[in-house]
C-alpha positions in Angstrom: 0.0 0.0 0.0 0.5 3.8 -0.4 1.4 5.8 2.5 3.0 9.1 4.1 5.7 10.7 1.5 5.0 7.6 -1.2 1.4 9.2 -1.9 3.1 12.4 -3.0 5.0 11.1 -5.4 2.2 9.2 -6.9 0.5 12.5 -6.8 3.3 14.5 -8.2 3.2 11.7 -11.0 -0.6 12.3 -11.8 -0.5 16.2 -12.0 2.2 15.9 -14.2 -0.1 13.2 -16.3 -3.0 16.0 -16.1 -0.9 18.6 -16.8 0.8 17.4 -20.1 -1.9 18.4 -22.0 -2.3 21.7 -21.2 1.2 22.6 -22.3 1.5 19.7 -25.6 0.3 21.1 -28.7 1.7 19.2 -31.2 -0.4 16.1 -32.0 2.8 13.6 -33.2 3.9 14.3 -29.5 0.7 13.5 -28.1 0.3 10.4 -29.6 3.5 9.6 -28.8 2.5 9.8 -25.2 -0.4 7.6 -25.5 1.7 5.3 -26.7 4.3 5.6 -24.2 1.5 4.9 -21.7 0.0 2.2 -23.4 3.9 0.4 -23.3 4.0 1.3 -19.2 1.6 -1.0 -18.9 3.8 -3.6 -20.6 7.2 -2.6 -19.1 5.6 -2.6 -15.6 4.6 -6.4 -16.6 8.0 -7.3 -17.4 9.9 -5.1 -14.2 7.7 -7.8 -12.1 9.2 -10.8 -13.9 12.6 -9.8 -14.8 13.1 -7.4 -11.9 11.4 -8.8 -9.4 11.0 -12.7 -10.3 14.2 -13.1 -12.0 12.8 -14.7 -15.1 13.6 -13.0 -18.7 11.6 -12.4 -21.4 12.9 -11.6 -25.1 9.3 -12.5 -27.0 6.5 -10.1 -24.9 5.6 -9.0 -27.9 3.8 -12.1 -28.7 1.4 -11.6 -25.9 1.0 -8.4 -27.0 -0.1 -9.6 -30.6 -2.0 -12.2 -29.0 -4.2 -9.4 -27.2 -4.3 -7.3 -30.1 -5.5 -10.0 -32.3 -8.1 -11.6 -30.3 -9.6 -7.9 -29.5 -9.7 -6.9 -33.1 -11.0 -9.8 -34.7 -13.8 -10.6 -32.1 -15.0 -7.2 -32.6 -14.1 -7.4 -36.8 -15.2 -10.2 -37.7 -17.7 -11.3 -35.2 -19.4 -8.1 -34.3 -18.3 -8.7 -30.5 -18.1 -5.7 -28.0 -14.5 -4.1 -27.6 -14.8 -4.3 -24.0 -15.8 -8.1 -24.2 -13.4 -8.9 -26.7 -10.2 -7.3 -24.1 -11.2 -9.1 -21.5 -11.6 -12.8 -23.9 -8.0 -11.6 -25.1 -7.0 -11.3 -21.6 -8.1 -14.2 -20.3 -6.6 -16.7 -23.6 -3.5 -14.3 -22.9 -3.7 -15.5 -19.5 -4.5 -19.5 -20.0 -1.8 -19.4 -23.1 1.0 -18.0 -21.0 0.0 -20.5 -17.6 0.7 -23.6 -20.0 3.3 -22.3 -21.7 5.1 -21.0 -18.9 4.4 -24.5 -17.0 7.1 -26.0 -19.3 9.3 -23.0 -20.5 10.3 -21.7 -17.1 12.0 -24.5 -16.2 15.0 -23.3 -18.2 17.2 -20.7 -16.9 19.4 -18.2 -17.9 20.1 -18.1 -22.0 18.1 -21.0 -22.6 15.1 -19.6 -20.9 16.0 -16.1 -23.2 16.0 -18.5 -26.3 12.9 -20.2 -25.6 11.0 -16.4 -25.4 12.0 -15.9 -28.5 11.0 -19.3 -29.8 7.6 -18.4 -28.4 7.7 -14.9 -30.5 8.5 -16.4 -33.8 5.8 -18.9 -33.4 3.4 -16.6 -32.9 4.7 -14.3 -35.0 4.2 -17.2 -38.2 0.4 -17.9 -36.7 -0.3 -14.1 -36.8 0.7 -14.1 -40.7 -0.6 -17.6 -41.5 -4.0 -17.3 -40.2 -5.0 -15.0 -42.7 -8.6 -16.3 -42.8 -8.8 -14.6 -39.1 -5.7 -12.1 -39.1 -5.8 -11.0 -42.4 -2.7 -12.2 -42.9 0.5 -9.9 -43.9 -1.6 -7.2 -45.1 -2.9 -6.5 -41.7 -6.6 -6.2 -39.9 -8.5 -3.7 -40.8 -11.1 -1.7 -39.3 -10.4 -2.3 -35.3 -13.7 0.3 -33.9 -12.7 3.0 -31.2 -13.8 2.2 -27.5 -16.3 4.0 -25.9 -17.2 4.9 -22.5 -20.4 6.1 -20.9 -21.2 7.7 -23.9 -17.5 9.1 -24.6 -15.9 8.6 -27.8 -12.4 7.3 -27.2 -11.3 7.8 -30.6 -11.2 11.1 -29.2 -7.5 11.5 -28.5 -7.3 13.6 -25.1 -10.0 11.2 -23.8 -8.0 8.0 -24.8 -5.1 9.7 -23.3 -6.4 10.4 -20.0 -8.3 6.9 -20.4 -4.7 5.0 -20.9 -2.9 6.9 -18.2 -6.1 6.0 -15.7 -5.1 2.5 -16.4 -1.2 2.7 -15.9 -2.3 4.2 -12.5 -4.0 1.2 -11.6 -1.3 -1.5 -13.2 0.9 0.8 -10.8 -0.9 0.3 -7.5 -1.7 -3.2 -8.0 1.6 -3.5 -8.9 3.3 -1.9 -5.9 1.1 -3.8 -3.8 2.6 -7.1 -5.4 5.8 -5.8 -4.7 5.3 -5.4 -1.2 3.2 -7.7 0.2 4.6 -11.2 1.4 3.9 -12.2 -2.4 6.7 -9.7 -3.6 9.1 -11.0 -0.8 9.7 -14.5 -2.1 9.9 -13.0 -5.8 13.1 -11.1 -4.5 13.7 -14.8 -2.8 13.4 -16.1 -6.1 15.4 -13.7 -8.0 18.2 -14.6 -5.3 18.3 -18.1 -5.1 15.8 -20.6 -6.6 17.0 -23.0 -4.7 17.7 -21.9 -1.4 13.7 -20.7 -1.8 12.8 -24.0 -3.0 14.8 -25.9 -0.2 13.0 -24.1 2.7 9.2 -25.3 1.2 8.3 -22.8 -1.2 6.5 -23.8 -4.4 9.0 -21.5 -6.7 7.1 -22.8 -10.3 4.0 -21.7 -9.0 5.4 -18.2 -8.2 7.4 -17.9 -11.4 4.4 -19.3 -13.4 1.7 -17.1 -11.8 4.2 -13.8 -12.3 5.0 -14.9 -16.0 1.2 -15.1 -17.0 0.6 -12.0 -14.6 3.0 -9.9 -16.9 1.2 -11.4 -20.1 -1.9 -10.3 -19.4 -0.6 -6.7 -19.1 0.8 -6.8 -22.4 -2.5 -8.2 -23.9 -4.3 -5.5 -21.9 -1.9 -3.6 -23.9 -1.8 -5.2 -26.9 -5.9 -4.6 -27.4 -5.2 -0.7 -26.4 -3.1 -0.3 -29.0 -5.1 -2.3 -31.6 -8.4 0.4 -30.9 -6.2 3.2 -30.7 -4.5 2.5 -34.1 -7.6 0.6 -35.9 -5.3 -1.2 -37.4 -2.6 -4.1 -36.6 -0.2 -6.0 -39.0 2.1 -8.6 -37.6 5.6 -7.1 -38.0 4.1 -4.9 -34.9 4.5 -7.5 -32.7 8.1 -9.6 -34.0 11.0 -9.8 -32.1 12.3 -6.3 -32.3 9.6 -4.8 -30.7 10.0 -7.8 -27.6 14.3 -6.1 -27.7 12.3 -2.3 -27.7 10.6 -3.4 -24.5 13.8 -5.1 -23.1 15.5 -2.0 -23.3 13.1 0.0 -22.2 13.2 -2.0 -18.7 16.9 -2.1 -18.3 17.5 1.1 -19.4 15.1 2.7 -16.8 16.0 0.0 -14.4 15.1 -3.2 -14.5 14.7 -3.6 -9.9 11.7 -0.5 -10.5 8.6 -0.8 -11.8 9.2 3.3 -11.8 12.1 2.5 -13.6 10.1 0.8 -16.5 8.0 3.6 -16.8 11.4 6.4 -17.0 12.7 3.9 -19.5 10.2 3.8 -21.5 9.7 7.2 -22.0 13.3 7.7 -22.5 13.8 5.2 -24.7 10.3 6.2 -27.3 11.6 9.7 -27.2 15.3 8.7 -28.3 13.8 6.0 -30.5 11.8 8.9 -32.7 14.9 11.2 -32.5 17.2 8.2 -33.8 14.6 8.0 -36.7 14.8 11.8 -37.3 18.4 12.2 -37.6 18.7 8.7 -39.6 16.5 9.5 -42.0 16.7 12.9 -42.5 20.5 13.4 -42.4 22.0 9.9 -43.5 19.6 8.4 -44.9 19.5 5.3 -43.9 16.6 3.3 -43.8 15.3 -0.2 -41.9 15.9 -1.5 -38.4 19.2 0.8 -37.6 17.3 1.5 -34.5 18.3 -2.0 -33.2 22.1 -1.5 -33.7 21.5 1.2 -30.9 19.4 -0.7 -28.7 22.1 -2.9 -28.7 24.8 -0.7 -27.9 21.8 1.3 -25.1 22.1 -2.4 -23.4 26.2 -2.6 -23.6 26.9 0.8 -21.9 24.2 0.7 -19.5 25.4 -2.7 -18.1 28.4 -1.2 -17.8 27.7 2.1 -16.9 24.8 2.1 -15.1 23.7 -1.2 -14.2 21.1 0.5 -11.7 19.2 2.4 -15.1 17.9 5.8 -14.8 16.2 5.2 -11.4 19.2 4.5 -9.8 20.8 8.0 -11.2 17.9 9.4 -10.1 17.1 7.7 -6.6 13.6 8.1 -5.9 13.6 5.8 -3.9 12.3 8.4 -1.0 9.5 9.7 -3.2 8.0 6.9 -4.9 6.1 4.2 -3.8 8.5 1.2 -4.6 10.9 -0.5 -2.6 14.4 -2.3 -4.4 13.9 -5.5 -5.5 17.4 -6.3 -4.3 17.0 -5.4 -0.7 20.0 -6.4 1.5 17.9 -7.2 4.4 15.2 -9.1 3.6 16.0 -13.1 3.6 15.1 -16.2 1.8 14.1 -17.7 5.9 11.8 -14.3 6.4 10.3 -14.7 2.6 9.2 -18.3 3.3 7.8 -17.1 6.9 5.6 -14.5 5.0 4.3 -17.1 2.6 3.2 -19.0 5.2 0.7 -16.3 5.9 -0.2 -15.4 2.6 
């Protein structure tokens, strides 16, 4: 829970949310921050897994397709309601990731890393083979706009301030995972698997439940995107947008669910400025942007392994805690579960 100083930077946070609008005029910009929103919701998914549980994850995007493409063809093809249709996507998100995670998370390390991406391309080849449904490589047309008690969210300040409502509630939900005695044997987890497991803890169950936790966010976000765009094609969702989001995390600081969010921004804005100067200067066309992700990842490892949030050190503001906390031990973590 929230209290004392941690609700003023949550508060601080929000005006700065409502008062973004008032001073952005430029509509590419404020699209762009719909979008950043919409990948907080994402990033805060994977912070929890990577951060938090100690599990990686190079193929998110899949989920993320897999939420976009349930939502827009329920509601193309089959006349379903938008709202509906999220909350099927979420749920076949959810059930999907369980069973896959079930078997996949037994790896570790670069193996678990490969696997991801395994998962990415296979979905990435149903997206574009399942044209019947997907339409295919030429995209899905058509994807309605939401609506809400009589507000048209293709309306772009309302789907902004409708987004950013959301990110606040992944954000609480999510800082209440982190600490409650849940988010104790994660950081358990993350330390030693099997100096958690020896002492009685079900660790699968906790790495499985966190994994299809995270992918449900990203199908949350995936169906966002879908009826904020209208339209969906399947290079959205291959494996460089699953590196985007990896960088995103560790650049803003992979122990901080704050830390997604900082990345993320960071990263979208410095993502459109590398496309700027590439194109309009050199010239140079295609996916140069991943030759910089990839150096973003080399010199933050080495420079600042903390991210942004560590440069930053909010810890006294915001309402997280380090996932890497000296102090709390695998023998207190397994005494907590015990009451969970």
């Amino acid at each position: 829970m929230l209290y004392g100083s941690r609700w003023k930077g949550f508060l601080g946070f929000i005006a700065l949310i409502l008062l973004l609008p008032l001073v952005v005029s430029s509509q590419y910009v404020f699209t762009l921050l719909i979008l950043i929103g919409i990948y907080c919701i994402i990033t805060i998914g994977l912070s929890l897994l990577i951060g938090y549980a100690g599990q990686i994850s190079i193929g998110h995007a899949a989920f993320v397709g897999i939420g976009a493409y349930v939502s827009g063809v329920l509601t193309v093809k089959y006349n379903v309601s938008p709202w509906i249709a999220m909350g099927i996507g979420m749920v076949v998100t959810f059930i999907i990731a369980y069973l896959i995670g079930m078997q996949v998370l037994k790896l570790k390390g670069h193996i678990l890393a490969l696997a991801t991406i395994a998962i990415n391309v296979i979905v990435y080849i149903l997206l574009v083979g399942l044209s019947d449904y997907t339409g295919g490589a030429g995209g899905l047309v058509g994807i309605p706009n939401l609506s809400l008690m009589g507000l048209d969210l293709g309306n772009q300040l309302y789907f902004y301030f409708f987004v950013w409502s959301i990110v606040f509630i992944v954000i609480l939900f999510s800082t209440n995972i982190i600490r409650s005695s849940i988010g104790r044997i994660l950081r358990s987890i993350h330390d030693s698997e099997i100096g958690t497991e020896t002492l009685g803890v079900n660790v699968t169950k906790y790495k499985v439940a966190i994994f299809a936790l995270s992918a449900v966010f990203a199908s949350l976000a995936g169906s966002l995107y879908a009826h904020y765009i209208n339209f969906i094609a399947p290079p959205t969702f291959y494996i460089s947008f699953s590196i985007l989001l990896l960088v995103m995390v560790m650049v803003g600081g992979v122990h901080s669910i704050w830390g997604a969010i900082i990345g993320t921004a960071a990263i979208m804005f410095l993502n459109e400025a590398i496309r700027f100067v590439g194109h309009t200067y050199f010239n140079i066309n295609g996916e140069v942007e991943i030759v910089v992700y990839g150096l973003i990842i080399i010199l933050v490892m080495i420079f600042i392994p903390k991210g942004l949030i560590g440069i930053l050190d909010f810890r006294k503001i915001l309402p997280i805690e380090s996932s890497m906390k000296k102090d709390v031990t695998v023998k207190e973590n397994v005494a907590s579960e015990k009451g969970v």
